[in-house]
TIFI-202767 format. One record per residue (C-alpha): y, x, z; residue in one letter. Coordinates in steps of 0.5 Angstrom, whole numbers, plus 500, padded with zeros to 3 digits. Each point is the difference from the previous one (the first is absolute). Layout:
  py  px  pz code
   Y   X   Z    A
...
! end
This chain:
  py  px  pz code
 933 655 238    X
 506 495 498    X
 495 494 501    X
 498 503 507    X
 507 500 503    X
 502 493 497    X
 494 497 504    X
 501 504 506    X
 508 497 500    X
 496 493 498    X
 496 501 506    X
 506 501 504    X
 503 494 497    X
 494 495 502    X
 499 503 507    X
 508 498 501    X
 499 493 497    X
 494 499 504    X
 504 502 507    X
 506 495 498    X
 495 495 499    X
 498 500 507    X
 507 501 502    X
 502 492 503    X
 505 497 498    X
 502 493 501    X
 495 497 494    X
 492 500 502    X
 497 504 496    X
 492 500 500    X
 501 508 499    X
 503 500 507    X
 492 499 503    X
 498 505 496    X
 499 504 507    X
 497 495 505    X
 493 502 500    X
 495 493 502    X
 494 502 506    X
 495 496 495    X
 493 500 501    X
 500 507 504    X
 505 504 495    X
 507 500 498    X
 502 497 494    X
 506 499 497    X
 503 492 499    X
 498 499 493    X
 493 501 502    X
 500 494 505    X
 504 495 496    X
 505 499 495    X
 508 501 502    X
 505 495 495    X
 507 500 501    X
 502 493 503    X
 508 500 500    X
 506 506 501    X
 497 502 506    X
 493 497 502    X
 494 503 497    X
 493 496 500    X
 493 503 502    X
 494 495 498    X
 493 505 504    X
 495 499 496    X
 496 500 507    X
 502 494 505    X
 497 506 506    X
 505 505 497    X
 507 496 502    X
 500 502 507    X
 499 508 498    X
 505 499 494    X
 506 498 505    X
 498 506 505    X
 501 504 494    X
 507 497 498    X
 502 500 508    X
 498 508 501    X
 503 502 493    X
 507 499 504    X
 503 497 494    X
 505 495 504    X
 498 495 496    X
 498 493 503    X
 493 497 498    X
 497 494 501    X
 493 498 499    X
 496 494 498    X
 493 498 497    X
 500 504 494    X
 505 506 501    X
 506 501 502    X
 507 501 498    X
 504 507 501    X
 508 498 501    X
 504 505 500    X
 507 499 503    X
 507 502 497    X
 502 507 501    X
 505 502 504    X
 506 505 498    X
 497 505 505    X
 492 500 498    X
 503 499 491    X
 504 507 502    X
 493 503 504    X
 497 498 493    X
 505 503 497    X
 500 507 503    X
 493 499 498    X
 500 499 493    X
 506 507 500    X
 495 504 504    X
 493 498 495    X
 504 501 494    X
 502 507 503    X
 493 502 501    X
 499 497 493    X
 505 505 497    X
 496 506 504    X
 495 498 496    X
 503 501 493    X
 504 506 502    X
 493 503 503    X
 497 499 493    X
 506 501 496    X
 499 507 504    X
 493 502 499    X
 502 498 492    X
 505 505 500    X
 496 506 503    X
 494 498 495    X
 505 500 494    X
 502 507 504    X
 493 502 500    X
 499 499 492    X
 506 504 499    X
 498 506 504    X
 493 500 498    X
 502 500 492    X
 497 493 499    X
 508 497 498    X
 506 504 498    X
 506 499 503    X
 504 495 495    X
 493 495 501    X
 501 502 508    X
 507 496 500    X
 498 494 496    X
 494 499 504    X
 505 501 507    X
 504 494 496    X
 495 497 499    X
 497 499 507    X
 508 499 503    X
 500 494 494    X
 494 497 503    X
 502 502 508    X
 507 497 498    X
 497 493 497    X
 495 500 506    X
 507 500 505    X
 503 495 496    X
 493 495 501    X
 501 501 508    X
 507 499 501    X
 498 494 496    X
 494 498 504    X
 506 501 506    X
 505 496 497    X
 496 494 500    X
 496 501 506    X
 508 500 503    X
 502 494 496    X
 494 496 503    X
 501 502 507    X
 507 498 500    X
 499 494 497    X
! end
């Protein structure tokens, strides 16, 4: 039971990783297209099933399709996801350029990386409870006595508290990035 509740607080801090990767800072980042959808071919694809996206500077990145056809359907793609970046296209792709966040939209970010890693804490104390009640359901069912009830409570508060630790990190970074 120990490993279930450590690779469900593991799963809780990949969901938060991943959802502040796609939290735009001044810096491009390719995981920052990760949800544009390319209407390729009659169905919808993600970027990196078109073409390939490298990182040119700080704030530009590159987009080389692999199907010249594609371009004008990658740059609605990139216009419709309502990035506020800027594009230009050329023969073989096109560029992505994000443009220096403004002190308003770094402090909309803000409070949406505060509001994802409270939905993450949700998470933990959700499964920190259906731990505790299964530890109570042993107990009562005879399974464990009570001195082996404690230690598994410790134990599961221990991986809870390791878990809250690992988010605030995760948001302490992510805050440093957006105040950069």
């Amino acid at each position: 039971m120990d490993n279930d509740i450590k690779q469900k607080l593991h799963e809780v801090k990949e969901w938060l990783q991943k959802e502040y990767s796609s939290i735009r800072t001044g810096q491009a980042n390719p995981a920052l297209l990760d949800s544009v959808k390319v209407e390729s071919y009659g169905s919808f694809m993600s970027i990196n099933q078109v073409g390939s996206i490298g990182v040119e500077d700080a704030r530009t990145l590159r987009i080389s399709v692999w199907d010249n056809s594609q371009i004008a359907a990658l740059e609605r793609a990139v216009r419709e996801s309502d990035l506020g970046v800027s594009i230009v296209t050329d023969s073989s792709g096109l560029r992505v350029i994000f443009p220096e966040l403004t002190s308003e939209r770094r402090v909309q970010l803000l409070k949406l990386a505060k509001s994802k890693l409270e939905d993450a804490r949700i998470s933990v104390r959700a499964v920190r409870d259906e731990a505790m009640k299964a530890i109570d359901k042993s107990e009562k069912d005879g399974d464990i006595g009570e001195d082996e009830k404690f230690s598994q409570r410790e134990g599961v508060q221990s991986a809870v508290d390791d878990a809250n630790r690992s988010l605030e990190e995760l948001f302490t970074g992510k805050e440093a990035e957006l105040n950069k």
